[in-house]
N, C-alpha and C positions, 0 to 999 in steps of 0.2 A: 500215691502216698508211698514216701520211701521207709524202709525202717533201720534204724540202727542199734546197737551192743550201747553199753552204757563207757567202756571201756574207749572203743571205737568214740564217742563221742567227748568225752572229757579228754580224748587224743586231738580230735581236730576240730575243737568246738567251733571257734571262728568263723573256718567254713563252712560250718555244718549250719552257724546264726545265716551265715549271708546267700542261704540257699532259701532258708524261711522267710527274710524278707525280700525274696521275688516270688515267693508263694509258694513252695514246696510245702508240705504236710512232713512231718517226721515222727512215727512211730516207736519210742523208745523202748528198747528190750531188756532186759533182766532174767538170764540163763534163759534166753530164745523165748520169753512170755511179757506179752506186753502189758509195760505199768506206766507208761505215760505219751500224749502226745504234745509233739512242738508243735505250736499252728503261728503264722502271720495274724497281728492283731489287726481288725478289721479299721479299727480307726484308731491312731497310734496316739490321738490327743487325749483319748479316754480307755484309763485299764478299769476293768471290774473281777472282782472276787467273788467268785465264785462258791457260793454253800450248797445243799443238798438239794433246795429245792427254790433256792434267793437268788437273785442277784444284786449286790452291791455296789453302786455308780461311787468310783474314787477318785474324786481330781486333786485335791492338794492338801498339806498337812495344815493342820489350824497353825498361825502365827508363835516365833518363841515366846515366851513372856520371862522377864528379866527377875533373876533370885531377889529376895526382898533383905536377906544377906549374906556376906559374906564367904560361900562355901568353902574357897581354899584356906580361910584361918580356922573356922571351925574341922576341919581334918587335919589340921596342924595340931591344933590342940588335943584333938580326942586320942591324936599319933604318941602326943608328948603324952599325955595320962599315962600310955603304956610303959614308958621305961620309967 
């Protein structure tokens, strides 16, 4: 496991992602104390968020569903009210 500065990483993030996806581990630091790790996702078709003591399975957002009206006239109008 490698570790790096946060400064250090927002310097060479790119590189630092395409080290993680051949599987390096990355140790993130904040004034030399670690507050986070990068890791390679184990299965890259499924992310999960992670709670205190959960895990939540996230594959895809529910479908848009279409305004029933018109939003850009109605902020035209609520616009025009103002002056």
């Amino acid at each position: 496991m490698e570790t790096i500065s946060i400064s250090e990483l927002k310097a060479h993030l790119s590189g630092e992602i395409k080290k993680v996806r051949q599987g390096t581990k990355l140790t993130i630091l904040d004034h030399n104390h670690p507050v986070a790790e990068l890791v390679p996702l184990q299965d890259e078709k499924e992310l999960f968020i992670r709670g205190t003591d959960k895990k939540y399975k996230y594959k895809t957002l529910p479908p848009l569903i279409a305004a029933e009206k018109d939003i850009q006239r109605d902020i035209k109008e609520e616009r025009s009210d103002r002056w």
